[in-house]
N, CA, C and O atoms as a Tinker XYZ file with bonds, in Angstrom:
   328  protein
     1  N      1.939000   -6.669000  -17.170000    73     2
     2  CA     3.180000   -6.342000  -16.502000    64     1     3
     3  C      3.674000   -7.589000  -15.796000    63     2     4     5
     4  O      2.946000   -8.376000  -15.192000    81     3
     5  N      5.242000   -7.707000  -15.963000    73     3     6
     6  CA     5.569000   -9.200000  -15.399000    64     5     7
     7  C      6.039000   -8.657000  -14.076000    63     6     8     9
     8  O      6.914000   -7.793000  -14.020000    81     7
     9  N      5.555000   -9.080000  -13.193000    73     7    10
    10  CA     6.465000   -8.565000  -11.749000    64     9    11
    11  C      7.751000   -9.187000  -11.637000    63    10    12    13
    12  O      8.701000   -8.693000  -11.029000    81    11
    13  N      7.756000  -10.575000  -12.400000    73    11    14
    14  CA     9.546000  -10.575000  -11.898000    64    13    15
    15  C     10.526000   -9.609000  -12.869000    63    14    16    17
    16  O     11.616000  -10.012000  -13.274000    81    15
    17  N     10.158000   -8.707000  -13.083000    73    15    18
    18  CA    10.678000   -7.637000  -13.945000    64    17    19
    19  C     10.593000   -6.289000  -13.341000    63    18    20    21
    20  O     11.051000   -5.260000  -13.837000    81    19
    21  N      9.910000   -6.409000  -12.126000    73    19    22
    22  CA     9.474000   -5.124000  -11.483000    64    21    23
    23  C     10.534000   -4.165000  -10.957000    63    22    24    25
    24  O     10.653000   -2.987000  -11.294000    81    23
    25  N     11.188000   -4.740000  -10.200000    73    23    26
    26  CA    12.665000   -4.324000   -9.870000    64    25    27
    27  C     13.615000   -3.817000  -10.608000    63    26    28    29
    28  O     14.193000   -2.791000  -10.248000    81    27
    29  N     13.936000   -4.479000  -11.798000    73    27    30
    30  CA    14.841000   -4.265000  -12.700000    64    29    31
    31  C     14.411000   -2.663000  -13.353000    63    30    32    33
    32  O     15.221000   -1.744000  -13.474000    81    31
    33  N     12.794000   -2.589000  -13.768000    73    31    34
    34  CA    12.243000   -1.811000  -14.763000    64    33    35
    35  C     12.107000   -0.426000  -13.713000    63    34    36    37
    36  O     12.347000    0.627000  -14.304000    81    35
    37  N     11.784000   -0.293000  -12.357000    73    35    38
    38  CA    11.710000    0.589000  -11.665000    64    37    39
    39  C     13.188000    1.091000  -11.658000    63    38    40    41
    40  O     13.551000    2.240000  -11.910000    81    39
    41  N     13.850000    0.198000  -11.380000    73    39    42
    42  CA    15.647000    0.871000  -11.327000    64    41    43
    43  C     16.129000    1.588000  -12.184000    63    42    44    45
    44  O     17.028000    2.367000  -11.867000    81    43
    45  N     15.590000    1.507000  -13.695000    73    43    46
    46  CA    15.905000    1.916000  -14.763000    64    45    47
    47  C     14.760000    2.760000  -15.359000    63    46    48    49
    48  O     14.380000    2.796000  -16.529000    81    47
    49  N     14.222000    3.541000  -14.108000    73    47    50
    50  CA    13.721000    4.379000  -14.509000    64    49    51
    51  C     12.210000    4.567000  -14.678000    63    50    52    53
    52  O     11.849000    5.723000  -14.900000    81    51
    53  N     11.300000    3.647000  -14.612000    73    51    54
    54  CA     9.884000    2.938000  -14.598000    64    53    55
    55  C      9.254000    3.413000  -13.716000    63    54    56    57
    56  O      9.665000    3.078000  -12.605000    81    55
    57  N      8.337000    4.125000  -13.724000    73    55    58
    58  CA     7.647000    4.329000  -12.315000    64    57    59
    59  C      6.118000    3.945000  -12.097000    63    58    60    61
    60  O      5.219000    4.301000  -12.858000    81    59
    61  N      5.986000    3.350000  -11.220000    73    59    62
    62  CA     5.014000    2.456000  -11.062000    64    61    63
    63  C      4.155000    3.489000  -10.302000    63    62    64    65
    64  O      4.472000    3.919000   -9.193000    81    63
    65  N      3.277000    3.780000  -10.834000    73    63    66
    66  CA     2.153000    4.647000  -10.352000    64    65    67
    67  C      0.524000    4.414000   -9.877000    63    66    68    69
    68  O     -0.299000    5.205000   -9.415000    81    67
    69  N      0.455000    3.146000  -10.166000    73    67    70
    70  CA    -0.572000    2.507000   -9.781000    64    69    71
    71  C     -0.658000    1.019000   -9.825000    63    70    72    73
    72  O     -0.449000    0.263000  -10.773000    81    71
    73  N     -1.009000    0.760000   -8.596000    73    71    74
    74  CA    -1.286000   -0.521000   -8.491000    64    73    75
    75  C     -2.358000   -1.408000   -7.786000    63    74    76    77
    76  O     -3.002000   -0.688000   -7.024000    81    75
    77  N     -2.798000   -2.712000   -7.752000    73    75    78
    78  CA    -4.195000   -3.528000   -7.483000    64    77    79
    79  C     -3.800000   -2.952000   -5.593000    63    78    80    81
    80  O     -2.798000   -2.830000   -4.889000    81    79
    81  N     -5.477000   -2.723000   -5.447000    73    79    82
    82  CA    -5.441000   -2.738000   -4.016000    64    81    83
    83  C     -4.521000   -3.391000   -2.665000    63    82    84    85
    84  O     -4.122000   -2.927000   -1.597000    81    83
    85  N     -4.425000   -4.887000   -3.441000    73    83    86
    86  CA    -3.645000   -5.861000   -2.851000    64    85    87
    87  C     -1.987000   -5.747000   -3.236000    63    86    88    89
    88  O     -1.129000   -6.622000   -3.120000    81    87
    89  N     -1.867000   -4.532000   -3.672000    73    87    90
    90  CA    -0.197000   -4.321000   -4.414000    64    89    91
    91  C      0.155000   -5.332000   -5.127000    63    90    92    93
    92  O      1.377000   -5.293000   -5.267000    81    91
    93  N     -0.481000   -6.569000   -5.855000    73    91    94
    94  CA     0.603000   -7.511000   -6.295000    64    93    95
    95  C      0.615000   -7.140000   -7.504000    63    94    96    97
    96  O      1.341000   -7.572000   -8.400000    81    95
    97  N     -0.675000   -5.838000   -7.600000    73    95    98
    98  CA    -0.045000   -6.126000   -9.506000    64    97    99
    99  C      0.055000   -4.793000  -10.452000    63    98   100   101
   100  O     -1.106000   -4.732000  -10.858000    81    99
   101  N      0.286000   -4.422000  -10.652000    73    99   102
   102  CA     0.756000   -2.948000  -11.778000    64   101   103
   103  C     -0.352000   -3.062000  -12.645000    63   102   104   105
   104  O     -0.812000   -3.936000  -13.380000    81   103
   105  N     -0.676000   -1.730000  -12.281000    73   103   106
   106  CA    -1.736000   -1.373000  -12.833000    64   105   107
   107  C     -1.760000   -0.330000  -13.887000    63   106   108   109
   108  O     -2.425000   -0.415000  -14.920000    81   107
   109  N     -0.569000    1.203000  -13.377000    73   107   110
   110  CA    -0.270000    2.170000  -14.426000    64   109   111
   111  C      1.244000    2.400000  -14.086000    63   110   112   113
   112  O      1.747000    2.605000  -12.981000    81   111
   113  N      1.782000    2.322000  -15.191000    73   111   114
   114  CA     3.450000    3.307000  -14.839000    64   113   115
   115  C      3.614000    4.384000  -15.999000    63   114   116   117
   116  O      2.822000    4.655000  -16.902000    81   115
   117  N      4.768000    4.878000  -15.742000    73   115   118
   118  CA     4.849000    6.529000  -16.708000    64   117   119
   119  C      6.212000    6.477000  -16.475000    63   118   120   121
   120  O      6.718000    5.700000  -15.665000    81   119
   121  N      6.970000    7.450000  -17.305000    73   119   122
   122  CA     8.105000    7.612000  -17.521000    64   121   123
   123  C      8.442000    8.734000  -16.773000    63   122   124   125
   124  O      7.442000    9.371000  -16.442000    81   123
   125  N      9.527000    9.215000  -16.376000    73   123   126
   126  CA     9.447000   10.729000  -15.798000    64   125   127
   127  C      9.788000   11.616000  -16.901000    63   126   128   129
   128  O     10.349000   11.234000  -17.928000    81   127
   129  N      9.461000   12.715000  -16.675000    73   127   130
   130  CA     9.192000   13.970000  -18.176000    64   129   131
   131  C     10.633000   14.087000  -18.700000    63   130   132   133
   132  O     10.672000   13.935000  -19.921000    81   131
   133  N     12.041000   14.354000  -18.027000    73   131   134
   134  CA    12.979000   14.066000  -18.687000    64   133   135
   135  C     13.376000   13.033000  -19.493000    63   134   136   137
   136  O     14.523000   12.978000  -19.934000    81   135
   137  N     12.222000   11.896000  -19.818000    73   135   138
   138  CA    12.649000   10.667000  -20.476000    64   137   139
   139  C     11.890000   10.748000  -21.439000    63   138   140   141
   140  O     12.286000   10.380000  -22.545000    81   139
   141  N     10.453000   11.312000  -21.234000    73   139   142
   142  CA     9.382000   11.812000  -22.024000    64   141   143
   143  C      8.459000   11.962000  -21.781000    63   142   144   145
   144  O      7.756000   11.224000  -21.090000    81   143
   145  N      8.092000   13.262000  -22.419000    73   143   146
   146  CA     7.553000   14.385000  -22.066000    64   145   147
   147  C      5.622000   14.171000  -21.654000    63   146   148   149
   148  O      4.841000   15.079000  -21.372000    81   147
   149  N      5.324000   12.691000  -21.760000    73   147   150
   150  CA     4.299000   12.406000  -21.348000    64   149   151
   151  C      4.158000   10.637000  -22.051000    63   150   152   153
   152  O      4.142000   10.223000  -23.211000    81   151
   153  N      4.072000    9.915000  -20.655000    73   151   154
   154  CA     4.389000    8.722000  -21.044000    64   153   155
   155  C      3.628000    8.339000  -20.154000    63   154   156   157
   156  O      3.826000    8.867000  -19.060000    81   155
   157  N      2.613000    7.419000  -20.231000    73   155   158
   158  CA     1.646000    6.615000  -19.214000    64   157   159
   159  C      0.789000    5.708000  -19.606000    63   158   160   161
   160  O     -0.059000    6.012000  -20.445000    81   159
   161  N      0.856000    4.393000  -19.058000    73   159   162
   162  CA     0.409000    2.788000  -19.555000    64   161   163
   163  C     -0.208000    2.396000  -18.946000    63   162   164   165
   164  O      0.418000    1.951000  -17.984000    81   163
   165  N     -1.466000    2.205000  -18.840000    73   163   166
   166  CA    -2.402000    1.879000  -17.914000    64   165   167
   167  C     -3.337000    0.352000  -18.587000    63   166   168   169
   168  O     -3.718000    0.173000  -19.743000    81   167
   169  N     -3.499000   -0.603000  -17.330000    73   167   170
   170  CA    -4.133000   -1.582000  -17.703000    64   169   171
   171  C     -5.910000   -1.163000  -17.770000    63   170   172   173
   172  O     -6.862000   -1.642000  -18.386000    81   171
   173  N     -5.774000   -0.193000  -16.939000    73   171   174
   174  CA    -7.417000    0.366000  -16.723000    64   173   175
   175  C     -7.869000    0.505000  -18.124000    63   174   176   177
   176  O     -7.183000    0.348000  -19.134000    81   175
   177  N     -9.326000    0.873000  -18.030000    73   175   178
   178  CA   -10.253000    1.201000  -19.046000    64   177   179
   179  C    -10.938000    2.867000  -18.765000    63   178   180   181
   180  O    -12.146000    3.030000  -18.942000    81   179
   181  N    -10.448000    3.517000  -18.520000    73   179   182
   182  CA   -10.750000    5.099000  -18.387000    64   181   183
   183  C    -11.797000    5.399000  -19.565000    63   182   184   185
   184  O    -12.668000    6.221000  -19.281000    81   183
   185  N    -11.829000    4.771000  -21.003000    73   183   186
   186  CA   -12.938000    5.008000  -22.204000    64   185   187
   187  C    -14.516000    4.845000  -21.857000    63   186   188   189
   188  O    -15.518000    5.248000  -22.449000    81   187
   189  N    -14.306000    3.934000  -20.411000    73   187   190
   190  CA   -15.533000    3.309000  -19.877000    64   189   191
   191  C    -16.567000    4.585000  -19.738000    63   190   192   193
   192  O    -17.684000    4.767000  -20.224000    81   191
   193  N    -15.557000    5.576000  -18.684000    73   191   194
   194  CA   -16.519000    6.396000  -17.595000    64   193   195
   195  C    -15.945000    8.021000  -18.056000    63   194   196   197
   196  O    -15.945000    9.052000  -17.383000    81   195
   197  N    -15.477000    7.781000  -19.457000    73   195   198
   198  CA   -15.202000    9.124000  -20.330000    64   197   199
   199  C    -16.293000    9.574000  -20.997000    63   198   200   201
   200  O    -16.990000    8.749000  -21.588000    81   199
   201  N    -16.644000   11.007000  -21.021000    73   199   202
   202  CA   -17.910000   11.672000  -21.603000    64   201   203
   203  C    -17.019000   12.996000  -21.960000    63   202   204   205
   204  O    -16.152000   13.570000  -21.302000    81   203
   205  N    -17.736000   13.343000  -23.661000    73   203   206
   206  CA   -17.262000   14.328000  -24.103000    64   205   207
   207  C    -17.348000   15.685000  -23.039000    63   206   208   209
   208  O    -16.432000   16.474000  -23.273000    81   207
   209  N    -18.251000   16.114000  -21.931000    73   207   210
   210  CA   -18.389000   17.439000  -21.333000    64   209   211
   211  C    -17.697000   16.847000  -19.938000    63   210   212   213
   212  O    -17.739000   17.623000  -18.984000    81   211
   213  N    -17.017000   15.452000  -19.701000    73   211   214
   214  CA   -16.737000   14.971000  -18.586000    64   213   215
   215  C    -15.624000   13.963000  -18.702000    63   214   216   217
   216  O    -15.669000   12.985000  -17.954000    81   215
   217  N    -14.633000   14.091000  -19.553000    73   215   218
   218  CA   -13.954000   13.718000  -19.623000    64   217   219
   219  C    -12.951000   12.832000  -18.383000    63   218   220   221
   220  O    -12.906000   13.321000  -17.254000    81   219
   221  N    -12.156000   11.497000  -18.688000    73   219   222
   222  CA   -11.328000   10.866000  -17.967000    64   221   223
   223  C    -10.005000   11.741000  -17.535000    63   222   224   225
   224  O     -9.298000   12.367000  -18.325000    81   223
   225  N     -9.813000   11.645000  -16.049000    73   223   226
   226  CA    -8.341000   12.738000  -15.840000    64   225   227
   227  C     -7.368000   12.349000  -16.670000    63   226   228   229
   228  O     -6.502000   13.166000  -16.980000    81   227
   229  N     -7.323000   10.433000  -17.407000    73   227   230
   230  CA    -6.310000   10.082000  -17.955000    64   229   231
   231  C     -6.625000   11.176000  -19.895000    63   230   232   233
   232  O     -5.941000   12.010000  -20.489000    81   231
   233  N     -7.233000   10.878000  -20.030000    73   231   234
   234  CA    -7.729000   11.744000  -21.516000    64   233   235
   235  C     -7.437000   13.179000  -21.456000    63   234   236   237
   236  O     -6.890000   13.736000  -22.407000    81   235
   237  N     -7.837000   13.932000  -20.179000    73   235   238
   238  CA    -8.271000   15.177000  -20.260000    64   237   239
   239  C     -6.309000   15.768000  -20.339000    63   238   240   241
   240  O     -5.790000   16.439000  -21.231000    81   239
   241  N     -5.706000   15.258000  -19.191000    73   239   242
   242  CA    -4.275000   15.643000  -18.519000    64   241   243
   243  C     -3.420000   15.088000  -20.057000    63   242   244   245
   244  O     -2.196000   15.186000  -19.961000    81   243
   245  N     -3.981000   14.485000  -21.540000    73   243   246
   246  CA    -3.133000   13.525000  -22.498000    64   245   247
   247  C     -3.722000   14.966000  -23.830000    63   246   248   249
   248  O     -3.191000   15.334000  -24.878000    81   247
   249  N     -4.797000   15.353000  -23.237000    73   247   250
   250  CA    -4.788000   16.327000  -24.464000    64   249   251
   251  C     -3.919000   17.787000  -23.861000    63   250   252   253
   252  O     -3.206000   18.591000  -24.461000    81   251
   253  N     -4.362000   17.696000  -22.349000    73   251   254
   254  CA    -3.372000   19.121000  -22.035000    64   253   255
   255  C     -2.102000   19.055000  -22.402000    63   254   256   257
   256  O     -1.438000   20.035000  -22.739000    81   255
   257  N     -1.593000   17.599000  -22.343000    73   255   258
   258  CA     0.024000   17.534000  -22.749000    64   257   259
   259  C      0.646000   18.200000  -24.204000    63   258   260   261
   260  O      1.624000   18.846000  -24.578000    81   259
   261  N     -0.753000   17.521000  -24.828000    73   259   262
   262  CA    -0.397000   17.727000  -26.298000    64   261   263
   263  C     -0.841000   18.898000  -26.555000    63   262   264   265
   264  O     -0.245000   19.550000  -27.412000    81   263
   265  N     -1.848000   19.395000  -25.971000    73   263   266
   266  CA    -1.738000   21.220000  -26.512000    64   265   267
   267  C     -0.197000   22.247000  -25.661000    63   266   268   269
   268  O     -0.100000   23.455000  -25.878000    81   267
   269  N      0.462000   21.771000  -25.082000    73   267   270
   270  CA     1.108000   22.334000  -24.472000    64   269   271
   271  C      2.226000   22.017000  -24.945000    63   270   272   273
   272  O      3.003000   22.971000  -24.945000    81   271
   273  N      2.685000   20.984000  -25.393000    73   271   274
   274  CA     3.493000   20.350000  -26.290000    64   273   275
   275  C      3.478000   21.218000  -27.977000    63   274   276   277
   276  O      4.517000   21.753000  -28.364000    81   275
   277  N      2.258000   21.254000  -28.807000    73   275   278
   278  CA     1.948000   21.867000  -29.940000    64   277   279
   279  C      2.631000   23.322000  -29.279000    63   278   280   281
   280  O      3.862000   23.315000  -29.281000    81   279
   281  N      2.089000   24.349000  -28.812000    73   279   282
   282  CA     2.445000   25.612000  -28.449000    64   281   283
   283  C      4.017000   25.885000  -27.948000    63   282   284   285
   284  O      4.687000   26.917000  -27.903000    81   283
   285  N      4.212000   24.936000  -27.705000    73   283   286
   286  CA     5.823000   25.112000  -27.273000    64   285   287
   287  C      6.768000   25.142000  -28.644000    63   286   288   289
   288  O      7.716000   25.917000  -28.771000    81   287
   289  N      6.290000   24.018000  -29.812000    73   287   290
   290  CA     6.608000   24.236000  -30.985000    64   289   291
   291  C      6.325000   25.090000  -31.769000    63   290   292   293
   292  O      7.016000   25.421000  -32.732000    81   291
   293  N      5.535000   25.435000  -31.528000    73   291   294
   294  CA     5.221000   26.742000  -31.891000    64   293   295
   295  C      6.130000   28.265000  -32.044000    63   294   296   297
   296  O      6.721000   28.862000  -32.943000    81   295
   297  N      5.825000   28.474000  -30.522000    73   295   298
   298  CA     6.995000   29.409000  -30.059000    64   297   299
   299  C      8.113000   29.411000  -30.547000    63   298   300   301
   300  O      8.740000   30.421000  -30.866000    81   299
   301  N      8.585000   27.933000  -30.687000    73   299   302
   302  CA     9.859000   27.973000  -31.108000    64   301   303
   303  C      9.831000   27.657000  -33.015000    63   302   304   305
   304  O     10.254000   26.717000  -33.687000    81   303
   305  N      9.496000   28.265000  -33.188000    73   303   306
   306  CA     8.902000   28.181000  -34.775000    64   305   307
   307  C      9.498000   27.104000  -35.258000    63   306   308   309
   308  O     10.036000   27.227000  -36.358000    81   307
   309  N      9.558000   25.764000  -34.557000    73   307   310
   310  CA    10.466000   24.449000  -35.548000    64   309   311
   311  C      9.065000   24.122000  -36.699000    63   310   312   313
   312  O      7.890000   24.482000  -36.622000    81   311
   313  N      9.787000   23.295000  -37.741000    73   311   314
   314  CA     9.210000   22.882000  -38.601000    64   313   315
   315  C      9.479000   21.509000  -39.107000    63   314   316   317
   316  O     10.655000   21.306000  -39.410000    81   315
   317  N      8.738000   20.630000  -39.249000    73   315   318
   318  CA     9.440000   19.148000  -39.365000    64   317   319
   319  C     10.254000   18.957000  -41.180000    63   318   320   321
   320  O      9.607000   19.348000  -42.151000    81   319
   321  N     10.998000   18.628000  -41.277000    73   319   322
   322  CA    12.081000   18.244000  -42.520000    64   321   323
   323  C     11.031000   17.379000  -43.193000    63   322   324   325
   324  O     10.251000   16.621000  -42.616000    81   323
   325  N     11.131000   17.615000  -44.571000    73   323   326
   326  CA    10.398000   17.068000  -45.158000    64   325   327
   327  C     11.376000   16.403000  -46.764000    63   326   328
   328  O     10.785000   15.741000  -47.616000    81   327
């Protein structure tokens, strides 16, 4: 993440959701759900301290999206064009 870009990218919507103890440096941002529907960039390594019965909140909260996401299509019986 370039910080002299920080300003610009937050204004337009960027949300900076995590950052180094010392604030100088971006660590995770995400989009807000009206922009899309699950968007989050993280410099971390969450794969580190992920276990299949103990999963990372970043993994665990990325599959809830997507099962909740699948079922919504669902409901709405769309079907992709082929």
């Amino acid at each position: 993440f370039n910080n002299a870009y920080r300003k610009q990218l937050s204004e337009a919507g960027l949300v900076i959701s995590g950052v180094s103890p010392d604030e100088r440096l971006v660590e995770m941002v995400e989009l807000p759900k009206d922009v899309h529907p699950w968007f989050v960039a993280s410099q971390a390594h969450p794969e580190f301290k992920s276990r299949p019965t103990s999963p990372a909140p970043l993994f665990r909260e990325f599959a809830r999206a997507a099962i909740a996401h699948h079922e919504e299509i669902d409901r709405h019986d769309v079907r992709p064009v082929r």
